[in-house]
N, CA, C and O atoms as a CHARMM CRD file, in Angstrom:
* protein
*
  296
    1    1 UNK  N    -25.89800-157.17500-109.66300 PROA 1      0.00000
    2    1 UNK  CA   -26.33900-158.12400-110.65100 PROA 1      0.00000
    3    1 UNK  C    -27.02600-159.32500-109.99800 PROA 1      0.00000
    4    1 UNK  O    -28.16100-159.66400-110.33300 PROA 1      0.00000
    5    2 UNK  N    -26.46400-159.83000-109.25500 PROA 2      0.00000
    6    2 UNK  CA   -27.11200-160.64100-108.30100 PROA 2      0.00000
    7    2 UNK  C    -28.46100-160.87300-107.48700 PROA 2      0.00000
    8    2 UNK  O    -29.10000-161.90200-107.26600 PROA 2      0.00000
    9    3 UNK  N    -28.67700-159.43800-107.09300 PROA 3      0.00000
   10    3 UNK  CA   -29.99400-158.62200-106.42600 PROA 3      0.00000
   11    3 UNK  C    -30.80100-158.72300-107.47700 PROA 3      0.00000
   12    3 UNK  O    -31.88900-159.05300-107.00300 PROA 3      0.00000
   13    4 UNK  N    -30.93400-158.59200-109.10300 PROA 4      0.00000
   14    4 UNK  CA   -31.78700-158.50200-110.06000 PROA 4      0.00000
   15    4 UNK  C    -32.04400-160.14400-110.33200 PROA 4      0.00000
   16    4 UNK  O    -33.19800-160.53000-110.52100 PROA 4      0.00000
   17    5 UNK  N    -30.84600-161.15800-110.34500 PROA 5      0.00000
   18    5 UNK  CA   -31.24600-162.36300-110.76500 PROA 5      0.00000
   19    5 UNK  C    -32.27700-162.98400-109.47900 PROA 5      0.00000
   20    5 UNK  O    -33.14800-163.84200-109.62200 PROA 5      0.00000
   21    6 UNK  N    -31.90500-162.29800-108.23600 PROA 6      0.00000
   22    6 UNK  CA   -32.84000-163.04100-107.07900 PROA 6      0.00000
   23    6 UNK  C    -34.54000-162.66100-107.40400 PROA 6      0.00000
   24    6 UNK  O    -35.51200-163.39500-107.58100 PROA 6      0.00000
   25    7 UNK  N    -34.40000-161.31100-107.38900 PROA 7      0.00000
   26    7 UNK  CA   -35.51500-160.51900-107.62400 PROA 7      0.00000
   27    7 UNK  C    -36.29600-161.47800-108.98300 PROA 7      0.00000
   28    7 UNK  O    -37.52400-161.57000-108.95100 PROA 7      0.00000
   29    8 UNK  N    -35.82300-161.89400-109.68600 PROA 8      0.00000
   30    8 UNK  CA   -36.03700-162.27600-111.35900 PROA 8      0.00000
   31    8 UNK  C    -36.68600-164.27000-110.77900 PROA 8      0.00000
   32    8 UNK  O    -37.49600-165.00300-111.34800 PROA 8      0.00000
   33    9 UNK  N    -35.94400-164.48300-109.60600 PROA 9      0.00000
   34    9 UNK  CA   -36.03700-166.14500-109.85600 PROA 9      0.00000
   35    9 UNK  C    -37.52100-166.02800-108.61100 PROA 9      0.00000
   36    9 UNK  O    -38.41900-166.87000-108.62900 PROA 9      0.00000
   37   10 UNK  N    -37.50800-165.10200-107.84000 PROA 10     0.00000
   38   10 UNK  CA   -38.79600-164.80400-106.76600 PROA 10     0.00000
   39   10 UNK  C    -39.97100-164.42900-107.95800 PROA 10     0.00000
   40   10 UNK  O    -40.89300-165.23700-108.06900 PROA 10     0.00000
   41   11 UNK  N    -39.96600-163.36500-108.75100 PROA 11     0.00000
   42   11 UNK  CA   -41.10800-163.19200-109.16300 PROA 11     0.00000
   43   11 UNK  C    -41.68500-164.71300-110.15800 PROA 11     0.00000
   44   11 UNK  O    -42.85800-165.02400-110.36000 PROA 11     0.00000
   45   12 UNK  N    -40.84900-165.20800-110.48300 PROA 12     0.00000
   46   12 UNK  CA   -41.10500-166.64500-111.18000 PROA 12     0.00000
   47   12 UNK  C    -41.58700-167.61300-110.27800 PROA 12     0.00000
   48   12 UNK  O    -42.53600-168.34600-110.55700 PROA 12     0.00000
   49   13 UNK  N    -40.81200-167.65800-108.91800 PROA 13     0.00000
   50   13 UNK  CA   -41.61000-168.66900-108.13900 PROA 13     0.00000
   51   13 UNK  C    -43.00300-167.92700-107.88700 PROA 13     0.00000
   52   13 UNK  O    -43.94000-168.72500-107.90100 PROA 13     0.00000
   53   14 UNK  N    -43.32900-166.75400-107.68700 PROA 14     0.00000
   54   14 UNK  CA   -44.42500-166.20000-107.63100 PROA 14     0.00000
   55   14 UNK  C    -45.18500-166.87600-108.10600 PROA 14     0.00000
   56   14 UNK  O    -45.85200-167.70400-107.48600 PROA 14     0.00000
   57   15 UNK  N    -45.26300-166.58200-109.76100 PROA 15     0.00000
   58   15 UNK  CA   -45.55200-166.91600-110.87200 PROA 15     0.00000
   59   15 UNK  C    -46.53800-168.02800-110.57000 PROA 15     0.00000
   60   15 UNK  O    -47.76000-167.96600-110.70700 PROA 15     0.00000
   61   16 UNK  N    -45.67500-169.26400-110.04900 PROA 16     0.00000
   62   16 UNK  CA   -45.60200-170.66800-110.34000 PROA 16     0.00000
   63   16 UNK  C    -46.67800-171.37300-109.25200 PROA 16     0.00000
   64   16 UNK  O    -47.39400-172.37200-109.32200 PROA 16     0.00000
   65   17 UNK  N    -46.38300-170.13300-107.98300 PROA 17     0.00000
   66   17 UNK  CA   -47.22900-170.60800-106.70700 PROA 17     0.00000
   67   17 UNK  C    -48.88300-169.77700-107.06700 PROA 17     0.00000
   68   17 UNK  O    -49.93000-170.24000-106.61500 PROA 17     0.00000
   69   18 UNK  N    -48.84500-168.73800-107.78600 PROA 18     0.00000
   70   18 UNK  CA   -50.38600-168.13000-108.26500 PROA 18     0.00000
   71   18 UNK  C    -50.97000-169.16100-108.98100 PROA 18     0.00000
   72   18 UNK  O    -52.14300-169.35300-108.66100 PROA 18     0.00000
   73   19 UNK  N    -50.30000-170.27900-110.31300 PROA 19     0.00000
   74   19 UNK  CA   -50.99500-170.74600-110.83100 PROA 19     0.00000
   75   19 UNK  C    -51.46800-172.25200-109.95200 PROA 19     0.00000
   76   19 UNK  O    -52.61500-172.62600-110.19500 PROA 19     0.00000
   77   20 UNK  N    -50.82700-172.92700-109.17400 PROA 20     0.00000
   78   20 UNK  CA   -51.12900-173.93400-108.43900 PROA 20     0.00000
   79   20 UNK  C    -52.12900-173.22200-107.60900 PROA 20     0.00000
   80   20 UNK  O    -53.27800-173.65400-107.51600 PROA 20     0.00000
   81   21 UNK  N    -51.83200-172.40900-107.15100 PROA 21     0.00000
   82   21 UNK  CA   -53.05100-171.81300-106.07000 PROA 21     0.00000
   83   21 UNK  C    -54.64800-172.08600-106.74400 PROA 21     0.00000
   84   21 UNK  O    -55.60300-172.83600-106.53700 PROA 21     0.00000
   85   22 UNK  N    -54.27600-170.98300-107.66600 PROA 22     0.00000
   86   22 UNK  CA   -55.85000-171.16500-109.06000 PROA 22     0.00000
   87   22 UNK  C    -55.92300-172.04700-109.79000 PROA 22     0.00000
   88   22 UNK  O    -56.59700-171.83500-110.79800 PROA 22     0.00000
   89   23 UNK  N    -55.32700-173.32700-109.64600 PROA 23     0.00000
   90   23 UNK  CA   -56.19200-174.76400-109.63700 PROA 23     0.00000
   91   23 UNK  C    -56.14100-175.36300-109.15400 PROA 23     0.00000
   92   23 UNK  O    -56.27100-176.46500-109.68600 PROA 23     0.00000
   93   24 UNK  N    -55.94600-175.33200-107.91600 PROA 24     0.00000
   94   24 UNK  CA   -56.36500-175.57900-106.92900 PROA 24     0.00000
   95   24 UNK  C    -57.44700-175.50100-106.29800 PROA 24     0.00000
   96   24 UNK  O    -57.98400-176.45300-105.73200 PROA 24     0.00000
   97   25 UNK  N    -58.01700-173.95700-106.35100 PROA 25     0.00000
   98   25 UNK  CA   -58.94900-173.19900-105.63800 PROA 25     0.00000
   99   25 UNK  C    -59.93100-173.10500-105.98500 PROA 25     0.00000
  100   25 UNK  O    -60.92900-173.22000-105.27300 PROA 25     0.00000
  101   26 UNK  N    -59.92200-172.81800-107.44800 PROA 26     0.00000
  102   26 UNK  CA   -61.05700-172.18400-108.70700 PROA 26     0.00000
  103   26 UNK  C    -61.51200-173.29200-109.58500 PROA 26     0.00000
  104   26 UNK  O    -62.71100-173.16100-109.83300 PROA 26     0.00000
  105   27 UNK  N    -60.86200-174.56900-110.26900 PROA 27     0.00000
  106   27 UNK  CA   -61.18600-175.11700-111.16600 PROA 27     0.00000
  107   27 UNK  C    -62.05400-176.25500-110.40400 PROA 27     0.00000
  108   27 UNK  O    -62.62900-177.02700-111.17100 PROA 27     0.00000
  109   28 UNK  N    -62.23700-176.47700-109.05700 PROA 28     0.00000
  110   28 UNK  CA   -63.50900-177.33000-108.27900 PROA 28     0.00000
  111   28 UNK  C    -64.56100-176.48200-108.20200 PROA 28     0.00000
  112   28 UNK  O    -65.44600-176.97800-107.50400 PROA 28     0.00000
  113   29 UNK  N    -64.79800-175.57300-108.56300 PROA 29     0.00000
  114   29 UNK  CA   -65.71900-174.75000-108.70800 PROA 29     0.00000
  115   29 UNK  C    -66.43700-174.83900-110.02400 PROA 29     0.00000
  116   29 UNK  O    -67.65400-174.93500-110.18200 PROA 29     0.00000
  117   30 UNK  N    -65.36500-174.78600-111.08300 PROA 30     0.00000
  118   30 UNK  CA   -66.60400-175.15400-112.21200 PROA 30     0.00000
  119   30 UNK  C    -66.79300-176.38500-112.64700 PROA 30     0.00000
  120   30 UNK  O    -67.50000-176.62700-113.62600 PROA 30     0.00000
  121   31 UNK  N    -65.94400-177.62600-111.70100 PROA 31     0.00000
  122   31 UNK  CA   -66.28900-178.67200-111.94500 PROA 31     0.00000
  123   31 UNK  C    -67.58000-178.89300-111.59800 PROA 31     0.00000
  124   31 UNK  O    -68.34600-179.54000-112.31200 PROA 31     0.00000
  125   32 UNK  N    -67.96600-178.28200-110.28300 PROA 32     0.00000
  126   32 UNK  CA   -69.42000-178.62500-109.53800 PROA 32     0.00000
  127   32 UNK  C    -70.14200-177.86100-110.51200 PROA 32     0.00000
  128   32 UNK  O    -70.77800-178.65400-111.20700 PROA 32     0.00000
  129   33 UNK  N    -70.32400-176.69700-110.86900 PROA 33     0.00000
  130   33 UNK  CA   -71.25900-176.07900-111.59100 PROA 33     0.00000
  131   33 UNK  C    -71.46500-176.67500-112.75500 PROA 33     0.00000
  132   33 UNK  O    -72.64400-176.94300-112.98500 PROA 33     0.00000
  133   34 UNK  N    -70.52100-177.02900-113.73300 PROA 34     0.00000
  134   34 UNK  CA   -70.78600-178.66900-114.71300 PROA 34     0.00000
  135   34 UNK  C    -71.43600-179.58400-114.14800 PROA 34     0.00000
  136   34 UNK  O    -72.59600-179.75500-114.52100 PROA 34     0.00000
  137   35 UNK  N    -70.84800-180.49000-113.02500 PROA 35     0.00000
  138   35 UNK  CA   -71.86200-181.76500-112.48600 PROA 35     0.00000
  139   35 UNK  C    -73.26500-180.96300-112.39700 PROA 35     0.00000
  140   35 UNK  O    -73.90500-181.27900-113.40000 PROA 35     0.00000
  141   36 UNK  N    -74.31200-179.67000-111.26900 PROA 36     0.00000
  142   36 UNK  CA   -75.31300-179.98400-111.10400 PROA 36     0.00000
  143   36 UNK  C    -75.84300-179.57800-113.04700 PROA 36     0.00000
  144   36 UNK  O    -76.89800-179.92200-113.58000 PROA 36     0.00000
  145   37 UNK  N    -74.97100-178.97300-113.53700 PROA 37     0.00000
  146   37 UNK  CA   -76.15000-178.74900-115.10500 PROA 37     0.00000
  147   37 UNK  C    -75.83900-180.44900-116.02200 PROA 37     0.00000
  148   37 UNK  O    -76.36300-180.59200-117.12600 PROA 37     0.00000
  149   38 UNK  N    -75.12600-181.40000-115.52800 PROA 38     0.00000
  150   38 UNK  CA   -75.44200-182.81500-116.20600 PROA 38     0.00000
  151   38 UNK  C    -76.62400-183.12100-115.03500 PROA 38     0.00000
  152   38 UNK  O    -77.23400-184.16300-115.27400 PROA 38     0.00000
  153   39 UNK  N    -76.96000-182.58000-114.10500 PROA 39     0.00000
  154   39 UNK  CA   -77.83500-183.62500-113.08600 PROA 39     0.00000
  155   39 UNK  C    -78.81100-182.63000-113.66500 PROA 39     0.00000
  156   39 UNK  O    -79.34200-183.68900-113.99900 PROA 39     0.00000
  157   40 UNK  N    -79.51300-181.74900-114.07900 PROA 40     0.00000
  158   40 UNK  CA   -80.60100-180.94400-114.77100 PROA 40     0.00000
  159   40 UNK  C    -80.91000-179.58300-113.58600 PROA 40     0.00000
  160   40 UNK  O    -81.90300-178.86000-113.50400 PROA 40     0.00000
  161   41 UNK  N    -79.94100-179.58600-112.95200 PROA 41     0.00000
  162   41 UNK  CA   -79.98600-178.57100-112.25700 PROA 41     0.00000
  163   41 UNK  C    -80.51700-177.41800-113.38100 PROA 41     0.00000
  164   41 UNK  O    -80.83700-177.79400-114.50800 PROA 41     0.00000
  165   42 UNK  N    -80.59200-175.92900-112.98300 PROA 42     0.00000
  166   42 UNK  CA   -81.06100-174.23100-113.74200 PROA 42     0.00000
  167   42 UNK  C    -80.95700-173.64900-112.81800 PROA 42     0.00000
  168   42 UNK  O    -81.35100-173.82200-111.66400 PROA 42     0.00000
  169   43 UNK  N    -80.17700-172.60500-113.50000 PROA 43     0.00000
  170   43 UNK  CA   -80.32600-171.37100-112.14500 PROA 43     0.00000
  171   43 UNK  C    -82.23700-170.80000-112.43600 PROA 43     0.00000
  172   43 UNK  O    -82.67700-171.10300-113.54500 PROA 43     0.00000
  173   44 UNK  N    -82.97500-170.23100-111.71000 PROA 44     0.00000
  174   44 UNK  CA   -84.14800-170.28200-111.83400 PROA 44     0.00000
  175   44 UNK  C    -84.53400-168.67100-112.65200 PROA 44     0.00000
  176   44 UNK  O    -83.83300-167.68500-112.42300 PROA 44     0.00000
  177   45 UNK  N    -85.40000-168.63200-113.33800 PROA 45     0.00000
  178   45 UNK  CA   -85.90800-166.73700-113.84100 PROA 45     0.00000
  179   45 UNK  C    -85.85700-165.94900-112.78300 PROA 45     0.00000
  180   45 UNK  O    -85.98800-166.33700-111.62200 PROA 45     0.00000
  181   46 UNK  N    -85.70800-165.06700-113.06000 PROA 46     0.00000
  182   46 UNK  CA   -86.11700-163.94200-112.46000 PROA 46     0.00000
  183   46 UNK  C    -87.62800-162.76700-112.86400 PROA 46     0.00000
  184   46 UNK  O    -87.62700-162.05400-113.86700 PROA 46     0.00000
  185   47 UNK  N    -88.26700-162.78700-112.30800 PROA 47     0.00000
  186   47 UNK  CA   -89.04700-162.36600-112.64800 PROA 47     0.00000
  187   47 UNK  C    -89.91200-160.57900-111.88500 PROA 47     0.00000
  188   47 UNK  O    -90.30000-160.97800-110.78700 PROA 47     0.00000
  189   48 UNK  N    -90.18500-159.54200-111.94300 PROA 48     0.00000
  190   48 UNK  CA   -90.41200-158.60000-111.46100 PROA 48     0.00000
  191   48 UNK  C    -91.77100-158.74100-110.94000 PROA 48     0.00000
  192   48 UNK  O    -92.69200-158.98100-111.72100 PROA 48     0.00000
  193   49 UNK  N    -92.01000-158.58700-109.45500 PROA 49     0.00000
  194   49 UNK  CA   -93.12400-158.65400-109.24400 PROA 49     0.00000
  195   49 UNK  C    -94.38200-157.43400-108.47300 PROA 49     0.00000
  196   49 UNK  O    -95.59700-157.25500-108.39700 PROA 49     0.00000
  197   50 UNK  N    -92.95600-156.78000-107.98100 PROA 50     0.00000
  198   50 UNK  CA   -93.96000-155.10700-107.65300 PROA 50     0.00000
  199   50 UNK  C    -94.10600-154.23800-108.83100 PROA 50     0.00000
  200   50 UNK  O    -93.67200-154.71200-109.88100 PROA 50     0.00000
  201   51 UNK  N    -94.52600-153.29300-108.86500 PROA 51     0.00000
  202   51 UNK  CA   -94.65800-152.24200-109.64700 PROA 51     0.00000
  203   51 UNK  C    -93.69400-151.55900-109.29400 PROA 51     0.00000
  204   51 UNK  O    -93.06100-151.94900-108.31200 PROA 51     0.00000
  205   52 UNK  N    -93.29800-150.37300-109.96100 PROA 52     0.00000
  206   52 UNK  CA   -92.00700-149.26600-110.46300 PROA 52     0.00000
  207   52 UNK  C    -92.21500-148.44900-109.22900 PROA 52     0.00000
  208   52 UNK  O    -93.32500-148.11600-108.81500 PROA 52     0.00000
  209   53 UNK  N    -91.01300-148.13400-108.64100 PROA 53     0.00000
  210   53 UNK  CA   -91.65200-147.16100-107.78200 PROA 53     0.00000
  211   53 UNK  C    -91.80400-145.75100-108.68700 PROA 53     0.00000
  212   53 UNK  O    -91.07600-145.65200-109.67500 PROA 53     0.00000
  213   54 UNK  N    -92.56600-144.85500-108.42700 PROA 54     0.00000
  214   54 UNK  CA   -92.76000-143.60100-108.79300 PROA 54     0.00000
  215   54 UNK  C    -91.50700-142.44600-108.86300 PROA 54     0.00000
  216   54 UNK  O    -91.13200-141.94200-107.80400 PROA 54     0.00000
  217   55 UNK  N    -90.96400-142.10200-109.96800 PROA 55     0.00000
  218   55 UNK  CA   -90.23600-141.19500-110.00400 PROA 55     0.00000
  219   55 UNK  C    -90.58400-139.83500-108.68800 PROA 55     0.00000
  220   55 UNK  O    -91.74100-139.43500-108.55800 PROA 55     0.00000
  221   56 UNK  N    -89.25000-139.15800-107.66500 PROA 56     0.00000
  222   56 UNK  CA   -90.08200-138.12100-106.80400 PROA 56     0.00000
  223   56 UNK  C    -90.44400-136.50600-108.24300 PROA 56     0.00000
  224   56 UNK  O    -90.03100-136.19900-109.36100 PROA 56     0.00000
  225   57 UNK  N    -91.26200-136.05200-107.38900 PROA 57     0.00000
  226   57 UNK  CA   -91.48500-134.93900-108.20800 PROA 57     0.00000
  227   57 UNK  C    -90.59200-133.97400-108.10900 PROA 57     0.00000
  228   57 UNK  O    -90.09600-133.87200-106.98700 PROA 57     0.00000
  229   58 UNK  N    -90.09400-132.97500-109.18600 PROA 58     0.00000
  230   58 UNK  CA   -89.13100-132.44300-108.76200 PROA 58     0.00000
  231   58 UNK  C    -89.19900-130.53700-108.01700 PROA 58     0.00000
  232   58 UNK  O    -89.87800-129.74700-108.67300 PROA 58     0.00000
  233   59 UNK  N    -88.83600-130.26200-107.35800 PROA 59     0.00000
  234   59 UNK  CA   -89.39000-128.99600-106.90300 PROA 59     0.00000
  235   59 UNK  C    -89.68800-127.81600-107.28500 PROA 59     0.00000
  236   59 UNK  O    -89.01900-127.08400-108.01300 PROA 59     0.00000
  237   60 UNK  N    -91.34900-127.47800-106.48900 PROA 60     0.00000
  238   60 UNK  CA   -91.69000-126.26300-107.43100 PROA 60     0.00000
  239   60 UNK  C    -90.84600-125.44500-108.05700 PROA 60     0.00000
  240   60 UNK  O    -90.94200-125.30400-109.27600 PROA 60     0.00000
  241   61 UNK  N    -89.99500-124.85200-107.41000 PROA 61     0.00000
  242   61 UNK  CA   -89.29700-123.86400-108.08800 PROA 61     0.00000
  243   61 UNK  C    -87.67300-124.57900-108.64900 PROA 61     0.00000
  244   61 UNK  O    -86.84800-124.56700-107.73500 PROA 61     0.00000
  245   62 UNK  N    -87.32900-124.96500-109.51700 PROA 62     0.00000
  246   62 UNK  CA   -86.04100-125.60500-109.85800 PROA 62     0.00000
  247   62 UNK  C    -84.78900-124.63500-109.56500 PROA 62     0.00000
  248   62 UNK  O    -83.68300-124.97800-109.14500 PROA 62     0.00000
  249   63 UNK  N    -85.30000-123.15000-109.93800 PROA 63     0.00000
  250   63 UNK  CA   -84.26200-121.98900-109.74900 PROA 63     0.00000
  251   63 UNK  C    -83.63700-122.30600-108.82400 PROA 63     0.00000
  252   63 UNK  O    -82.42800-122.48400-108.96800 PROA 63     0.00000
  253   64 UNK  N    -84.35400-122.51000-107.35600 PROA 64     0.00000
  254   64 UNK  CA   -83.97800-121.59700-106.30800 PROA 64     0.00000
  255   64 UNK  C    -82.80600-122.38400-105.52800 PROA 64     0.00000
  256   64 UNK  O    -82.68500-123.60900-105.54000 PROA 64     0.00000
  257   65 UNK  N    -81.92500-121.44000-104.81600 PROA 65     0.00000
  258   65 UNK  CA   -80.63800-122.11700-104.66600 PROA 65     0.00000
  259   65 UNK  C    -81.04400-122.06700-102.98200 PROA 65     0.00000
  260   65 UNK  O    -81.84500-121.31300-102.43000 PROA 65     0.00000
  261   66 UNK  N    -79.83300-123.60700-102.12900 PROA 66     0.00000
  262   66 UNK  CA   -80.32100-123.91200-101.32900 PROA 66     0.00000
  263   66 UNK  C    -79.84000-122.14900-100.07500 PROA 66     0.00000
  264   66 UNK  O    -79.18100-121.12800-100.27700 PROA 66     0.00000
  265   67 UNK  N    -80.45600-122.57300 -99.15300 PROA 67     0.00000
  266   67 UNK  CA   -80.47700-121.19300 -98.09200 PROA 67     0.00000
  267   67 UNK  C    -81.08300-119.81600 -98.71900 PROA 67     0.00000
  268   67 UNK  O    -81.00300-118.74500 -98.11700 PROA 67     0.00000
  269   68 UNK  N    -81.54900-119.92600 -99.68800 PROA 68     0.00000
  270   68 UNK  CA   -81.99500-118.24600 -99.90200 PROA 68     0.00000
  271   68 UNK  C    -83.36500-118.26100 -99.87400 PROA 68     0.00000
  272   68 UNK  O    -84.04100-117.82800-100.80600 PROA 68     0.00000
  273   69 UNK  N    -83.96400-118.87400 -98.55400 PROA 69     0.00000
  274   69 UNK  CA   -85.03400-118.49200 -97.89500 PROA 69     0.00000
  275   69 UNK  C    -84.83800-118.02600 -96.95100 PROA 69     0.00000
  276   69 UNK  O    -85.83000-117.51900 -96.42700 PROA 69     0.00000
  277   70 UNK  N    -83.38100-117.90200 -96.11200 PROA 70     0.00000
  278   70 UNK  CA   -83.15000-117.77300 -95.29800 PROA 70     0.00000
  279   70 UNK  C    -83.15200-116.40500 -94.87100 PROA 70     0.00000
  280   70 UNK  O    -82.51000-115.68300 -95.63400 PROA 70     0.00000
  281   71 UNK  N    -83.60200-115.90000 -94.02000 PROA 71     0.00000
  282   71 UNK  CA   -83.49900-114.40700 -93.51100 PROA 71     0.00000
  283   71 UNK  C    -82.85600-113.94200 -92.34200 PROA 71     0.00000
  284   71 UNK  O    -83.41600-113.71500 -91.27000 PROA 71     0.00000
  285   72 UNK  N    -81.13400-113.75500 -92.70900 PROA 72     0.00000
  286   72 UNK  CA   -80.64300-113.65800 -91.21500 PROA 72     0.00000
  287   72 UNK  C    -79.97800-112.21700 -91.01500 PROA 72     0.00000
  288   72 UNK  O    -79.22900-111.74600 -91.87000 PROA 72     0.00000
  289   73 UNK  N    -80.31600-111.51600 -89.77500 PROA 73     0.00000
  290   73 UNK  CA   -80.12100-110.33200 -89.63300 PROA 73     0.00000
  291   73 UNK  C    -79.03100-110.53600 -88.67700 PROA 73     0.00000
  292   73 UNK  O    -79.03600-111.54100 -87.96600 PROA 73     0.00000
  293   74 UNK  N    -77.99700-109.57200 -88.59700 PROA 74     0.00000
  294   74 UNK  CA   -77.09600-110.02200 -87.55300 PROA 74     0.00000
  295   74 UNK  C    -77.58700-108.29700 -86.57200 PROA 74     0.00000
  296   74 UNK  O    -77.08900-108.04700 -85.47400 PROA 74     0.00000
């Protein structure tokens, strides 16, 4: 009974040390990403500027299975 209440009061401190961790860690992160969009920061477009590459063509014969060109005589 004992072994379950330890087990029970660890996963709680767990608990307790994940959420200090993640605000700690994570919530200065979207503080800055708030400050530069009040300073007029933008993430910028994206825009495409090569052409598509070309689909390959697919082979003359679609049937044919791989090695049975092969001609081996023993």
């Amino acid at each position: 009974m004992q072994i379950s209440a330890t087990v029970i009061a660890a996963q709680q401190a767990a608990r307790e040390a994940q959420a200090r961790f993640q605000t700690t860690h994570f919530a200065p992160a979207a503080t800055f990403a708030a400050a530069l969009e009040k300073e007029g920061f933008a993430p910028l477009t994206l825009k495409q500027t090569a052409a598509p590459a070309a689909q390959p063509q697919p082979d003359a014969v679609p049937g044919s299975r791989p090695g049975s060109l092969l001609d081996i005589k023993i």
